[in-house]
C-alpha positions, 0 to 999 in steps of 0.5 A, spaced: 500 500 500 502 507 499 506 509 504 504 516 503 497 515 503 493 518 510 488 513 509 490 506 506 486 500 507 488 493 504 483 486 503 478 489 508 472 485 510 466 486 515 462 482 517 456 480 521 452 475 524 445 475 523 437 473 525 435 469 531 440 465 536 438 458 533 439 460 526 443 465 525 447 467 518 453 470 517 452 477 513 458 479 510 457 488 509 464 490 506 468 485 502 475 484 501 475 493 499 483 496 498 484 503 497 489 508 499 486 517 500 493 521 500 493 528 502 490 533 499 485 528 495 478 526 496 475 519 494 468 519 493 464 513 495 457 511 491 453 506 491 445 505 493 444 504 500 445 498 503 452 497 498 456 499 505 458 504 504 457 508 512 460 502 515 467 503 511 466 510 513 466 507 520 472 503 519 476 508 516 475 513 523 476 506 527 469 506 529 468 499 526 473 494 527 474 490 520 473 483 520 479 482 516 485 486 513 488 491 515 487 499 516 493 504 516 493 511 518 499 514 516 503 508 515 501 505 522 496 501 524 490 504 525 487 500 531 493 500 534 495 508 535 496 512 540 494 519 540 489 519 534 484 523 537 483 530 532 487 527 528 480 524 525 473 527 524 467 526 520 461 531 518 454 527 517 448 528 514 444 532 519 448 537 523 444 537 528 447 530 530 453 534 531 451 540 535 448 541 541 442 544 541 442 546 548 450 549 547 451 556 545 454 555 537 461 556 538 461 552 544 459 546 541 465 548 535 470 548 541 468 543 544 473 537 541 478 541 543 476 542 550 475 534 550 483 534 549 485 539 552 490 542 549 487 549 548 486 555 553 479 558 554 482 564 549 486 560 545 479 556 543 474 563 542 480 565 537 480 557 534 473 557 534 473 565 530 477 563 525 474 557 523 468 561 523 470 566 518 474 559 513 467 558 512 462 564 511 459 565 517 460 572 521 462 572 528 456 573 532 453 567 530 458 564 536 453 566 541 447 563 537 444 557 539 443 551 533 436 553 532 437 559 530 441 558 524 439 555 518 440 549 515 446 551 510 449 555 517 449 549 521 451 545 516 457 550 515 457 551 523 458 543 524 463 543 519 466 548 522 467 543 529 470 537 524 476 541 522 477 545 528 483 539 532 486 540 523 485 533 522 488 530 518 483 525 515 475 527 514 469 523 512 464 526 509 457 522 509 451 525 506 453 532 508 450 535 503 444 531 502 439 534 507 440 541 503 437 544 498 440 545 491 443 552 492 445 551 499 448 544 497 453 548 491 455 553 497 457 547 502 460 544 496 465 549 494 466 550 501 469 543 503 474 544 496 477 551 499 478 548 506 481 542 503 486 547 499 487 551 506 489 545 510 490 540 506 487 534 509 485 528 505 477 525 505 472 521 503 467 523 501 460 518 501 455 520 497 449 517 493 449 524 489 452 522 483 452 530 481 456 532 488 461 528 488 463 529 481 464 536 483 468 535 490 472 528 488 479 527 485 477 519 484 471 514 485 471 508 488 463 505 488 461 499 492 455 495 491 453 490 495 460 490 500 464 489 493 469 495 490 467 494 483 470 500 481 476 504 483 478 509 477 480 518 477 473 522 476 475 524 470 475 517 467 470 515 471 465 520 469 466 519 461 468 512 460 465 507 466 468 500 466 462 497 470 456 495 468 454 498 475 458 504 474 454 505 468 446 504 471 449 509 477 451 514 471 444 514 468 441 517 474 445 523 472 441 524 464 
């Protein structure tokens, strides 16, 4: 695998056990998948629901533990590492999955910092007002509480918390998918600067075929736990190998 990749899996596998205690059946979620991110890159990920794509999501932030293979975070063993925290993050559909609603704004984007420690109380407003104005929100929405917001500011408030710690890898699952379209273009090009700005490398898990032709660099698409198809954006998007590739195409027409 590539050792300058930030993320690289190799032959992963998931699997689960299945229905009543006298006759269960092994389901196998993610099958035998091997990719690598490397800095500054984004994957996208695509495939029908239920294809496994959160649950390699999962694995990538060592939320789930694979079944088989290996996951490396920067050349070491992902399961195995010390000192992890912040360094991974992820932004979800539904940004009132990340912020408290009874928490202020800007102490809901402080808080991972506040969990590690590593930041005075002056040091994290001025984290937390840089950040705010990295992704085009005005200062005095800090003392907002969620509600307050829109649905496009809560968005960019909850990515705004993801990449306070600088993380190095970031998963993006269905992020924009709760928004409407002129909110979900803004959000967009937003990730594209932050990525310029600090770097990370992401995945980007998506069923929006359109939103993740804009943001990724190359596509992997997983159908029912199998990578059929791993390829740079451009190609992917004018010649498709997979038949499946193909039939996900069509949505776009």
């Amino acid at each position: 695998m590539n050792q300058t990749a930030v993320i690289a899996l190799d032959r992963v596998g998931v699997s689960y056990r299945k229905g009543p205690v006298w006759s269960r059946a092994t389901f196998e979620a993610v099958r035998s998948v091997s990719f690598a991110i490397a800095p500054g890159e984004t994957l996208g990920l695509v495939g029908e629901s239920g294809s496994g794509k959160t649950t390699l999501g999962r694995v990538c932030l060592g939320l789930q533990k694979p079944s088989r293979g290996t996951v490396r975070f920067e050349g070491g063993p992902l399961g195995r590492r010390r000192g992890l925290r912040g360094r991974l993050s992820v932004v979800l559909q539904h940004p009132e999955w990340a912020l408290n609603p009874r928490l202020r704004c800007g102490l809901s984007v402080a808080e991972p910092l506040t969990i590690l420690g590593t930041a005075s109380a002056a040091e994290r407003r001025a984290r937390v007002a840089t950040l705010l104005g990295q992704v085009g929100l005005a200062p005095d929405l800090a003392d907002r509480y969620p509600g307050e917001l829109s649905g496009g500011q809560r968005q960019r408030m909850a990515i705004a918390r993801a990449l306070v710690t600088e993380p190095r890898f970031v998963v993006f699952d269905e992020a924009v998918s709760a928004l409407d379209v002129s909110v979900q273009a803004q959000v967009l090009n937003l990730v594209l600067d932050l990525q310029r700005q600090h770097g990370f490398a992401a995945l980007f898990i998506s069923h929006d075929m359109a939103a993740t032709r804009y943001v990724s660099h190359r596509i992997a698409v997983m159908k029912a736990g199998e990578l059929v198809e791993l390829s740079a954006a451009e190609r992917f998007y004018g010649e498709p190998e997979h038949p499946y590739s193909r039939q996900l195409l069509g949505s776009l027409e």
